[in-house]
C-alpha atoms as an extended CHARMM CRD file, in Angstrom:
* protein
*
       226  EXT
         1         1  UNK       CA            -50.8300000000      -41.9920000000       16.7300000000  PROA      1               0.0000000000
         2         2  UNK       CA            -54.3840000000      -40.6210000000       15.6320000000  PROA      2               0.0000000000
         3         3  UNK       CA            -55.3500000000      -38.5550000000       18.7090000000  PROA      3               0.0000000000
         4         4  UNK       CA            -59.3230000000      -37.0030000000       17.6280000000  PROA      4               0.0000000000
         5         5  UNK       CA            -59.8660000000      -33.3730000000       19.6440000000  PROA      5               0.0000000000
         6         6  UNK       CA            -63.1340000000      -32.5970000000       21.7900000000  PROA      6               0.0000000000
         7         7  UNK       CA            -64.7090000000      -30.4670000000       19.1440000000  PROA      7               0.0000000000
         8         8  UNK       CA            -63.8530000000      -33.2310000000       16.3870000000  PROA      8               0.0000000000
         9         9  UNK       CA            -65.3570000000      -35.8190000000       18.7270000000  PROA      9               0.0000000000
        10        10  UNK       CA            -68.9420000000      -33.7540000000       19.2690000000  PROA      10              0.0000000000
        11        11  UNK       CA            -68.7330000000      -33.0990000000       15.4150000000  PROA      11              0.0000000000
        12        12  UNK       CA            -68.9480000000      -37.2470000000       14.9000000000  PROA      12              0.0000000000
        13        13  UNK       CA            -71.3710000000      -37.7080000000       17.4790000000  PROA      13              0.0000000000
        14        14  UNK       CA            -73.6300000000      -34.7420000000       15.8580000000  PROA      14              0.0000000000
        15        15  UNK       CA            -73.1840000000      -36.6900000000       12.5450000000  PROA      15              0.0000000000
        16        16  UNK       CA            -74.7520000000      -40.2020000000       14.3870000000  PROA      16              0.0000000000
        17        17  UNK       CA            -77.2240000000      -38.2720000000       16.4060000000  PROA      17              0.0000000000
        18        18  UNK       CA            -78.0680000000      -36.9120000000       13.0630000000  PROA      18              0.0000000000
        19        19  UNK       CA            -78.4520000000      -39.5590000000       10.7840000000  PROA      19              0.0000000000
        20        20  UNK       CA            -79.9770000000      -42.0280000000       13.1940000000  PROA      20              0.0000000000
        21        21  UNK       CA            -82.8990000000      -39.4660000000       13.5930000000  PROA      21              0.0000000000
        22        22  UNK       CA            -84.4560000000      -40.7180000000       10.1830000000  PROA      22              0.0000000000
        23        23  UNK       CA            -83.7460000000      -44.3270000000       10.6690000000  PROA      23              0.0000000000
        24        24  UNK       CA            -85.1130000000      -47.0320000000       13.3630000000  PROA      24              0.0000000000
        25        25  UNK       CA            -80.9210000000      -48.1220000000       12.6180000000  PROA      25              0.0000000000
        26        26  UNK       CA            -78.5340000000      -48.0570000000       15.0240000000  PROA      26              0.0000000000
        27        27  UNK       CA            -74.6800000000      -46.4020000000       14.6140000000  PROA      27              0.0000000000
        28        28  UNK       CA            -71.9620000000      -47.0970000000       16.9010000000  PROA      28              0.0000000000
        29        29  UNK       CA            -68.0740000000      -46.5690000000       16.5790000000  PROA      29              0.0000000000
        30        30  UNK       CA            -65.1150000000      -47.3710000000       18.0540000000  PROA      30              0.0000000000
        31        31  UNK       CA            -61.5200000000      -46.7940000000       18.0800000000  PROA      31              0.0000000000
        32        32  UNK       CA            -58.7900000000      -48.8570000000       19.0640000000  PROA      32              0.0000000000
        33        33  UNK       CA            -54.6540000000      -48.0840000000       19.2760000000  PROA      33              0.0000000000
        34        34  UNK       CA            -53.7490000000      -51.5440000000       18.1210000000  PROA      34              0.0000000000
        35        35  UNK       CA            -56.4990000000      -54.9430000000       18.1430000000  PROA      35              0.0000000000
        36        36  UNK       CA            -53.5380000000      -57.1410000000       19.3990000000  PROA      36              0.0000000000
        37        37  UNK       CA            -50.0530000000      -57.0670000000       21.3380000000  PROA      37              0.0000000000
        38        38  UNK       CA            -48.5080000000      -59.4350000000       18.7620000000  PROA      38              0.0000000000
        39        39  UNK       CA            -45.8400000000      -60.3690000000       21.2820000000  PROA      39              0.0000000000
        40        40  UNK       CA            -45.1140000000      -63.7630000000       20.3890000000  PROA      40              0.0000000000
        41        41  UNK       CA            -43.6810000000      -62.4780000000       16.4970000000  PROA      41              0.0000000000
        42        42  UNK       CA            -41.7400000000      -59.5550000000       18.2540000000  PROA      42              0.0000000000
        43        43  UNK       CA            -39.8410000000      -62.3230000000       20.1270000000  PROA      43              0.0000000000
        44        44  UNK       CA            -39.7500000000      -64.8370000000       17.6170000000  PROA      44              0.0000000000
        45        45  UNK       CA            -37.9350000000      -61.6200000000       15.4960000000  PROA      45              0.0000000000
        46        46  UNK       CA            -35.9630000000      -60.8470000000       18.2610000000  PROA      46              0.0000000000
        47        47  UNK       CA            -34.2880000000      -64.2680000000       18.7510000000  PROA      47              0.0000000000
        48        48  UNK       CA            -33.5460000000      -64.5460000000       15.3200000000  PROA      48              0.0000000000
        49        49  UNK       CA            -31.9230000000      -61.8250000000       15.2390000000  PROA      49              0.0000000000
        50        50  UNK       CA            -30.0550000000      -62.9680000000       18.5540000000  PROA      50              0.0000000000
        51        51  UNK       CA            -29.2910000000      -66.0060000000       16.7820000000  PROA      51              0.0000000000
        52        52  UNK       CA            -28.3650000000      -64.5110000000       13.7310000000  PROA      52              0.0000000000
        53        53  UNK       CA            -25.6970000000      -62.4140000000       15.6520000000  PROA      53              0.0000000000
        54        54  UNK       CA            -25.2030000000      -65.7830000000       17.6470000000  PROA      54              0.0000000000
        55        55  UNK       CA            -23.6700000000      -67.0300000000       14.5710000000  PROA      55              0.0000000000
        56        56  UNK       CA            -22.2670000000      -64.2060000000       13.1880000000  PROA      56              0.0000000000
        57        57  UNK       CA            -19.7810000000      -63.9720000000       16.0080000000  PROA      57              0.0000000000
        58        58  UNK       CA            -18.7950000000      -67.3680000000       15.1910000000  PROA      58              0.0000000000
        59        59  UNK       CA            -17.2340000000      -66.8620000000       11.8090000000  PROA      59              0.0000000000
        60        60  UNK       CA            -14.9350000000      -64.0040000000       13.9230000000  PROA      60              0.0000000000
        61        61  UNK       CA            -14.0960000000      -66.3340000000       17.2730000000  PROA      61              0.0000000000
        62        62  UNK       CA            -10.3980000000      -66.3740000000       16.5080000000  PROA      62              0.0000000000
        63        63  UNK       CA            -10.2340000000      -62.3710000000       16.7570000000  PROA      63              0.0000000000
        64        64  UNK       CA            -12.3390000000      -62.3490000000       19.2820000000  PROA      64              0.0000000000
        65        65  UNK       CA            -10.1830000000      -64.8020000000       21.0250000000  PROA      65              0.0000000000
        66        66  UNK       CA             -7.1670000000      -63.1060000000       20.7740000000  PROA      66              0.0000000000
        67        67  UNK       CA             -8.7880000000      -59.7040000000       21.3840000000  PROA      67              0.0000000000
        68        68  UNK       CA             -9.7620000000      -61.4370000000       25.1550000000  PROA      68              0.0000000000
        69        69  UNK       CA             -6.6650000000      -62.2840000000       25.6650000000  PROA      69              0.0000000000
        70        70  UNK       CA             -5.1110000000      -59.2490000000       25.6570000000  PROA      70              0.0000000000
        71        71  UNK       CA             -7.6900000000      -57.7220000000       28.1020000000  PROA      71              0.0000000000
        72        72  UNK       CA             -7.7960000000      -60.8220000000       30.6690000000  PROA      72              0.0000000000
        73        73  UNK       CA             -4.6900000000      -62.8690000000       31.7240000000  PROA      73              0.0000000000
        74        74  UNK       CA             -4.8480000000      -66.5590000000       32.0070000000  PROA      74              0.0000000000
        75        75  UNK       CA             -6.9610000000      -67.0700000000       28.4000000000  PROA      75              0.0000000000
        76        76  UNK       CA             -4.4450000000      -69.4860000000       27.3140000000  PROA      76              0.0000000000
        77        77  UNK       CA             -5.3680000000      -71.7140000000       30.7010000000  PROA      77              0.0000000000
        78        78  UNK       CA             -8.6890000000      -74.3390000000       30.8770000000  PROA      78              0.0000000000
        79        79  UNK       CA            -10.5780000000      -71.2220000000       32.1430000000  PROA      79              0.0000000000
        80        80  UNK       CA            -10.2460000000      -69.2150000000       28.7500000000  PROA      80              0.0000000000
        81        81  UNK       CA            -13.1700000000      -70.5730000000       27.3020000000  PROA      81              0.0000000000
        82        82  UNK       CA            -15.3040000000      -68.4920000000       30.1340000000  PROA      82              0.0000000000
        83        83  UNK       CA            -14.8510000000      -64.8390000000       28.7710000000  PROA      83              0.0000000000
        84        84  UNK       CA            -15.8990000000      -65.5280000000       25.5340000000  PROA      84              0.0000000000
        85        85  UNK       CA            -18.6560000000      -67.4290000000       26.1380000000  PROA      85              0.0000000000
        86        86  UNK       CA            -20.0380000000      -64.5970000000       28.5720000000  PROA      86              0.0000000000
        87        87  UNK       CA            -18.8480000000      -62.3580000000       25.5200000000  PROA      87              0.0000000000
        88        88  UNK       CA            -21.0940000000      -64.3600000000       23.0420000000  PROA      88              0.0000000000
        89        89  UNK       CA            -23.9950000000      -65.2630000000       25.6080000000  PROA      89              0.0000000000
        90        90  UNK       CA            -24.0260000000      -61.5020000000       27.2440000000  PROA      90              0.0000000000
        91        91  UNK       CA            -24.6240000000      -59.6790000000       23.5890000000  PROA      91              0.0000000000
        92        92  UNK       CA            -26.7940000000      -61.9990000000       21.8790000000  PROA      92              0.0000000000
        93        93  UNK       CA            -28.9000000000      -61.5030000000       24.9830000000  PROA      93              0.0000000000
        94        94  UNK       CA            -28.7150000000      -57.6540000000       24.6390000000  PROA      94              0.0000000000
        95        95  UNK       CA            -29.2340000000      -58.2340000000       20.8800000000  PROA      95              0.0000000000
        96        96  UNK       CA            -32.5610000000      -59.9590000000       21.5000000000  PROA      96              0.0000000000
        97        97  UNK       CA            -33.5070000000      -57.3460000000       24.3870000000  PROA      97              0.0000000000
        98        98  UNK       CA            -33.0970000000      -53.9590000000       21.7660000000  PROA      98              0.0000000000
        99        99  UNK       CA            -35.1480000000      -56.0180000000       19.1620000000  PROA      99              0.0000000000
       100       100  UNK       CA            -37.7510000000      -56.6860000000       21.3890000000  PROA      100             0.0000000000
       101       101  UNK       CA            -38.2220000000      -53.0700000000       22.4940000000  PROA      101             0.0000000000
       102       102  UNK       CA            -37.6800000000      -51.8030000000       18.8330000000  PROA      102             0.0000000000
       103       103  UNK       CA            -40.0980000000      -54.4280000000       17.3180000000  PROA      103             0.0000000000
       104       104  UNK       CA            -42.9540000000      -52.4470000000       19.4150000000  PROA      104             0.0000000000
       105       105  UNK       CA            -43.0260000000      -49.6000000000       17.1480000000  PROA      105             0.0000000000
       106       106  UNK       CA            -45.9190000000      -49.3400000000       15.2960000000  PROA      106             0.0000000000
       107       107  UNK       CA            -44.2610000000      -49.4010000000       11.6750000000  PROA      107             0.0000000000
       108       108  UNK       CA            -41.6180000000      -52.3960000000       12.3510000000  PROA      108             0.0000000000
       109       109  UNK       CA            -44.8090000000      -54.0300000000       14.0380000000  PROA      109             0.0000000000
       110       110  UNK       CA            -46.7590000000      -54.1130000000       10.5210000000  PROA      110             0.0000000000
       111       111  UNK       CA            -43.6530000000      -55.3030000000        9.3370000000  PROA      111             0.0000000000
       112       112  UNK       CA            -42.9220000000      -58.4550000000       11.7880000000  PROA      112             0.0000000000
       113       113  UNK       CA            -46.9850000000      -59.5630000000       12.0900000000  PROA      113             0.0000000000
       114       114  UNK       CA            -47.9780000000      -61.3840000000        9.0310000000  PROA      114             0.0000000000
       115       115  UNK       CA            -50.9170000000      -59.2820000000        7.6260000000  PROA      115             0.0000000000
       116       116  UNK       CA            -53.4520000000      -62.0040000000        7.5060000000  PROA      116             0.0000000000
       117       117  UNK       CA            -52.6420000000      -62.7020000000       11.1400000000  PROA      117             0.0000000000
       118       118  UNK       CA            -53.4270000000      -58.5550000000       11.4860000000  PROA      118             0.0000000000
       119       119  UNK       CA            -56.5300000000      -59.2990000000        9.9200000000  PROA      119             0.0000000000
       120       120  UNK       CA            -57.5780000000      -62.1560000000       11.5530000000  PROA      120             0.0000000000
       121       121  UNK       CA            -57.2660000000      -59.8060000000       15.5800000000  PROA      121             0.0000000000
       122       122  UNK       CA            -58.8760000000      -56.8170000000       14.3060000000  PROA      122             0.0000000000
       123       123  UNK       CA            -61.4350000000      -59.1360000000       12.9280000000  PROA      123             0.0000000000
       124       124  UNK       CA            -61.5740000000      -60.3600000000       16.3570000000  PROA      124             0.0000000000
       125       125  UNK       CA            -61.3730000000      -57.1380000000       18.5340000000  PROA      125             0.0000000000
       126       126  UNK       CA            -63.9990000000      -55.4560000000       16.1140000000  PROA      126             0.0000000000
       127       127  UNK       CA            -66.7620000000      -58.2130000000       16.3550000000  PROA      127             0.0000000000
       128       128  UNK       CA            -66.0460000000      -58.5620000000       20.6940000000  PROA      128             0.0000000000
       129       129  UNK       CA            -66.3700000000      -54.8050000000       20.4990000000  PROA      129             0.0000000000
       130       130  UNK       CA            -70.0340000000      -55.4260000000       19.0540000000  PROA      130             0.0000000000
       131       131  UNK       CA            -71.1010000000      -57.8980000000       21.5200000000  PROA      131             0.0000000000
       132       132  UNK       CA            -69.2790000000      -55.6830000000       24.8080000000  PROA      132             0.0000000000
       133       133  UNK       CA            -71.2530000000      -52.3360000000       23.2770000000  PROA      133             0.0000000000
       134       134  UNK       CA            -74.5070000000      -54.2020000000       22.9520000000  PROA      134             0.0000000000
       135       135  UNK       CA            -74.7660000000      -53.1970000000       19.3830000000  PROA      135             0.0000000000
       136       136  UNK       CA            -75.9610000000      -57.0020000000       18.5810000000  PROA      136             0.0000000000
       137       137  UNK       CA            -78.7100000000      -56.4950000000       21.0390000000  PROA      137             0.0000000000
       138       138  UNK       CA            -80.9760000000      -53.7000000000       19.6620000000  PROA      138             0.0000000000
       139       139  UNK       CA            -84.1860000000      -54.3210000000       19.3310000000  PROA      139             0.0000000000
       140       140  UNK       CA            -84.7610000000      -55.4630000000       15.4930000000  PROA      140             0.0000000000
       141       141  UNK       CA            -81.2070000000      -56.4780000000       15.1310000000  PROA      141             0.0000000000
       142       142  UNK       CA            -80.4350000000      -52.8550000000       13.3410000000  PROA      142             0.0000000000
       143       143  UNK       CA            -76.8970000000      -52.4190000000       14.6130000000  PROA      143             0.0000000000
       144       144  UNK       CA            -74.0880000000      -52.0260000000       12.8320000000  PROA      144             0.0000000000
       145       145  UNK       CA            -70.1460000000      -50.9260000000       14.1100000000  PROA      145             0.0000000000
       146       146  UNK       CA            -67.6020000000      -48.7970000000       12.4930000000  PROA      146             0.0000000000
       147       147  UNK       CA            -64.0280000000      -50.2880000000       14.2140000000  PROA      147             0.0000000000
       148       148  UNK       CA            -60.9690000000      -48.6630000000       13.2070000000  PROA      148             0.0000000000
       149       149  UNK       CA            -57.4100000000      -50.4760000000       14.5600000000  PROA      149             0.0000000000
       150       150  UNK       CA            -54.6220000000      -48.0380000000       13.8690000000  PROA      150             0.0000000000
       151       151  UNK       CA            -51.5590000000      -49.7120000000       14.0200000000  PROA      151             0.0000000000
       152       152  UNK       CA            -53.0470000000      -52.4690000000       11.4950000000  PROA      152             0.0000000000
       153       153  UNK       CA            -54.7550000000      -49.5120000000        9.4050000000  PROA      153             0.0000000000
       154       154  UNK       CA            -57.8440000000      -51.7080000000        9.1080000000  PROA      154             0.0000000000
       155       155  UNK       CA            -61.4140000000      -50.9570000000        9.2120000000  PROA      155             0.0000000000
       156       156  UNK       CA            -64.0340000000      -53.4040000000       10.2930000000  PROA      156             0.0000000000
       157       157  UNK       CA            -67.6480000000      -52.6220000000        9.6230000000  PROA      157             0.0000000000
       158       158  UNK       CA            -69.7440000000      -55.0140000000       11.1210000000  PROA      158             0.0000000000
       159       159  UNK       CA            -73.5540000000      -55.0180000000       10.1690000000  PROA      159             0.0000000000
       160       160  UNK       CA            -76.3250000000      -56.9340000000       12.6640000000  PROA      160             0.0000000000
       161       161  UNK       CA            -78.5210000000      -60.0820000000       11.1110000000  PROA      161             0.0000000000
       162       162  UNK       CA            -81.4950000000      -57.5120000000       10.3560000000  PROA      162             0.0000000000
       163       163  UNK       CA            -79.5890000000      -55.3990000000        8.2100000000  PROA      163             0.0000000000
       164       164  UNK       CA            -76.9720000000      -57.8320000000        6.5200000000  PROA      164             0.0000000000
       165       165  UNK       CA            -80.1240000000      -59.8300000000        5.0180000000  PROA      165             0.0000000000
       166       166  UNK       CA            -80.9590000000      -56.2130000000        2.9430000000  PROA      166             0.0000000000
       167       167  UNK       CA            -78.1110000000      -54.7740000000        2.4210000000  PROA      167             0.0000000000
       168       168  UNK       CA            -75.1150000000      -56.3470000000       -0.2310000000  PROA      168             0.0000000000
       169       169  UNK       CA            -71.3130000000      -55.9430000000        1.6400000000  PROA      169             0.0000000000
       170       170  UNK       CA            -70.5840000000      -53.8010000000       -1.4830000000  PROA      170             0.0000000000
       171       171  UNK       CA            -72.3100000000      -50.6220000000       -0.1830000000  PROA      171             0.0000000000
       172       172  UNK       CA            -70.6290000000      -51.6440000000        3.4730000000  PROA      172             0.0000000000
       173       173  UNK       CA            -67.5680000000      -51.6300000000        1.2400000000  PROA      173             0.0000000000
       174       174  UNK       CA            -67.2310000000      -48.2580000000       -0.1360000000  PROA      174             0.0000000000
       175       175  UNK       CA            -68.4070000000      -46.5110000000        3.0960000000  PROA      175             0.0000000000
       176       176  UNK       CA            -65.0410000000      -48.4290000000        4.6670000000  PROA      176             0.0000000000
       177       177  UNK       CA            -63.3630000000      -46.9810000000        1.7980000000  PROA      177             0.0000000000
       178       178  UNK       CA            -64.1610000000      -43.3850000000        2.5390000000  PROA      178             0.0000000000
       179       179  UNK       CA            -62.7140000000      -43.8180000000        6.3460000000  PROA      179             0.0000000000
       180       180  UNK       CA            -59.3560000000      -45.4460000000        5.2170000000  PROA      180             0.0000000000
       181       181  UNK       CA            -59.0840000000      -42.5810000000        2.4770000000  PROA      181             0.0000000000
       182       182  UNK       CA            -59.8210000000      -39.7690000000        5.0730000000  PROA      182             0.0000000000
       183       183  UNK       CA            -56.9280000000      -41.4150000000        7.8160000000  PROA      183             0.0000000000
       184       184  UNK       CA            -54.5860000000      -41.3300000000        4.7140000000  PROA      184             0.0000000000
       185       185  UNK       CA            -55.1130000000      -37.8520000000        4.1060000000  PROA      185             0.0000000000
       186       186  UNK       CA            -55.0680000000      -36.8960000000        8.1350000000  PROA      186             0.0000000000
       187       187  UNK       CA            -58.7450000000      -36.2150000000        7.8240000000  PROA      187             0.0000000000
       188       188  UNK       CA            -60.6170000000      -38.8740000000        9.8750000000  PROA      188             0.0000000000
       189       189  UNK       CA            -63.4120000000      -36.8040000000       11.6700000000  PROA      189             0.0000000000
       190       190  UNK       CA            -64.7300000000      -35.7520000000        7.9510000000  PROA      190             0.0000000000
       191       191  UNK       CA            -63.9240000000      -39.4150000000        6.6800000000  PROA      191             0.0000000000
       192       192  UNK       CA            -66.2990000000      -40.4460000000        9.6500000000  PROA      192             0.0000000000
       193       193  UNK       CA            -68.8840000000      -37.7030000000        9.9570000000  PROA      193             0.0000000000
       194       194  UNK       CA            -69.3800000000      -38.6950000000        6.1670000000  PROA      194             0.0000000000
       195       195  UNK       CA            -69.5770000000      -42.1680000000        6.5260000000  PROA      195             0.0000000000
       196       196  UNK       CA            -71.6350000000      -41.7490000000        9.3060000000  PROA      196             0.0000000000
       197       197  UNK       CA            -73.8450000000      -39.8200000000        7.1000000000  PROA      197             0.0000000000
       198       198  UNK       CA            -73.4250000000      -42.4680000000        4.4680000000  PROA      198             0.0000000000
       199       199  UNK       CA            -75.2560000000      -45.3310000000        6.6920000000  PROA      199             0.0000000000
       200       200  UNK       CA            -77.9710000000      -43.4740000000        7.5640000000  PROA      200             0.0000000000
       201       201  UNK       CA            -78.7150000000      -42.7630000000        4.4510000000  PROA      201             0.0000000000
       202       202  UNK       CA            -78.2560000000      -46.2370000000        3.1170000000  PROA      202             0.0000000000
       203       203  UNK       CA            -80.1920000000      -47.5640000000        6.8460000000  PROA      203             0.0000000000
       204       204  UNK       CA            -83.6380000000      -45.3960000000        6.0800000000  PROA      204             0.0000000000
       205       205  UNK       CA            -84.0590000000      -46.9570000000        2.8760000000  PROA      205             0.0000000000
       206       206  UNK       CA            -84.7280000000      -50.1430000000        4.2900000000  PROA      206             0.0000000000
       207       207  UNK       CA            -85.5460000000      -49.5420000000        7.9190000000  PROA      207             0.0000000000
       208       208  UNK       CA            -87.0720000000      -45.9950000000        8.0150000000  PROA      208             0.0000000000
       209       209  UNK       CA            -87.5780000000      -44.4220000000       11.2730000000  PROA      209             0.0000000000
       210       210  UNK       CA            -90.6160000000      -45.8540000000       13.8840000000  PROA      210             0.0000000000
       211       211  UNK       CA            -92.9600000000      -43.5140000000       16.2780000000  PROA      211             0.0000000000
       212       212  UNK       CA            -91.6050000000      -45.5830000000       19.2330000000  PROA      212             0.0000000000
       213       213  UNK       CA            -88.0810000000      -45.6310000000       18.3480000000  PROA      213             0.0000000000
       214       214  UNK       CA            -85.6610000000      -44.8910000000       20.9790000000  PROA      214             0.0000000000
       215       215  UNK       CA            -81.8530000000      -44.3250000000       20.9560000000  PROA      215             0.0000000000
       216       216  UNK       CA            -80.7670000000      -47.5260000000       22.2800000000  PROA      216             0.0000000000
       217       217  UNK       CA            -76.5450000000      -46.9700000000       21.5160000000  PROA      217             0.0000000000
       218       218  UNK       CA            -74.5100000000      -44.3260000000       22.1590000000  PROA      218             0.0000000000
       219       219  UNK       CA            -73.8480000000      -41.6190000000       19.6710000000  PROA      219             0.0000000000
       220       220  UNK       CA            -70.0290000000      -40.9070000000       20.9520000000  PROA      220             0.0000000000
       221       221  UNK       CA            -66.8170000000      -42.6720000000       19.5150000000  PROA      221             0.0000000000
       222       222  UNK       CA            -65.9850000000      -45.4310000000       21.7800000000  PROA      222             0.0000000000
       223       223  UNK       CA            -61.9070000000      -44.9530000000       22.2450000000  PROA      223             0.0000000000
       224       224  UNK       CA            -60.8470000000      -47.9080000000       23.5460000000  PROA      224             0.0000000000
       225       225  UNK       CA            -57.1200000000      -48.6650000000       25.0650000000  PROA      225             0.0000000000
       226       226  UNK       CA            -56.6100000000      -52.9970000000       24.5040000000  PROA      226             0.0000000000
C-alpha cells in the first residue's frame, strides 16, 4: 500500500497552493485504498472453488470411503454415510472460508473483479468524492478532482461544467498519464506536485486569476479510508 509521508504531503499541498495562485481554478485531490469492497466476486470465487473441490472429492469417494472406515467402526452399517458427508461438507466449507480471506488481497482482488466492473466503482467513488468535497460547488463551476484508487490503479480526473466546455479530455488525459507513470515508478508526490502544476497551468489560460478570488477548496490531499 502507497502510504505518502508529512513532508511529501505539505510538498503537494505547496504545489496546489501554488498553482491555484494564478488561476480563479480550483484543485482538489483525493486518495482512496480501494473505491469498492467487491465482496460479492470474492464469494462467488470462493464457492467455486468450494464446489470445484466439492466435486473433486467425488471422483476419489471410494478411497475416501475406505480410508473412514479404518478410522471409525460401524462404516459398513446405515450410519456410514455420516462421516463422509461431514468429511465432504466440513472441507468444502473450509475451502470456501481460505478463499474468501485470500481473495482480499489486493493483487488476487484485480484478478477476481472484472476490470470494467473496477472501472465502473472508481468511476463512482471519484465523482461522490466531488460532490462530498464541494468541488462541484465553487463559484464559476472551476473545480476539477484528481482521485487516485490504489488497489484498481485507476485515476479519475473529474473536471466541473465551467471548465469541461474549454478544455478537450485530451489535455485531462496526459496529466492522468503523468500520475499513473509516477505510482509505477514509486514516485507519486512528484507525479502529483507535477500534475498539479500541470492544471494550473492549463486552468490560467482560460480562467486567469480574479481580484476577488478566494480559496474556496482545500489545498491538502484528501486520504480517504471507504
Amino acid at each position: 500500500m502507497i502510504r505518502l509521508k508529512q513532508e511529501e504531503l505539505d510538498r503537494i499541498s505547496h504545489a496546489v497552493e501554488k498553482a491555484e495562485k494564478k488561476t480563479s481554478g480550483e484543485i482538489a485531490l483525493a486518495m482512496i485504498p480501494q473505491s469498492d469492497s467487491y465482496a460479492v466476486f470474492e464469494l462467488m470465487a470462493a464457492v467455486l472453488c468450494g464446489f470445484v473441490w466439492f466435486v473433486a472429492l467425488l471422483f476419489w469417494i471410494n478411497p475416501i470411503s475406505e480410508w473412514l472406515s479404518g478410522l471409525f467402526w460401524g462404516t459398513g452399517s446405515d450410519t456410514s454415510v455420516y462421516p463422509i458427508v461431514m468429511l465432504y461438507g466440513f472441507s468444502s466449507f473450509l475451502i470456501i472460508s481460505i478463499i474468501y480471506a485470500i481473495a482480499n488481497i489486493p493483487v488476487l482482488d484485480r484478478i477476481v473483479v472484472p476490470r470494467k466492473f473496477r472501472e465502473i466503482k472508481v468511476r463512482e467513488r471519484a465523482q461522490r468524492e466531488f460532490l462530498d468535497s464541494g468541488v462541484y460547488d465553487t463559484r464559476d463551476r472551476t473545480g476539477i478532482l484528481i482521485f487516485i484508487s490504489l488497489l484498481e490503479h485507476r485515476v479519475e480526473l473529474i473536471a466541473d461544467k465551467g471548465i469541461a466546455e474549454k478544455i478537450e479530455q485530451k489535455e485531462w488525459d496526459s496529466i492522468v498519464q503523468v500520475i499513473v507513470d509516477g505510482i509505477r515508478r514509486k514516485r507519486l508526490a512528484e507525479s502529483l506536485c507535477e500534475a498539479v502544476s500541470m492544471c494550473g497551468n492549463l486552468l490560467v489560460k482560460h480562467f486567469p486569476i480574479k481580484d476577488d478570488d478566494t480559496n474556496e477548496l482545500t489545498n491538502h490531499i484528501n486520504i480517504l479510508e471507504r
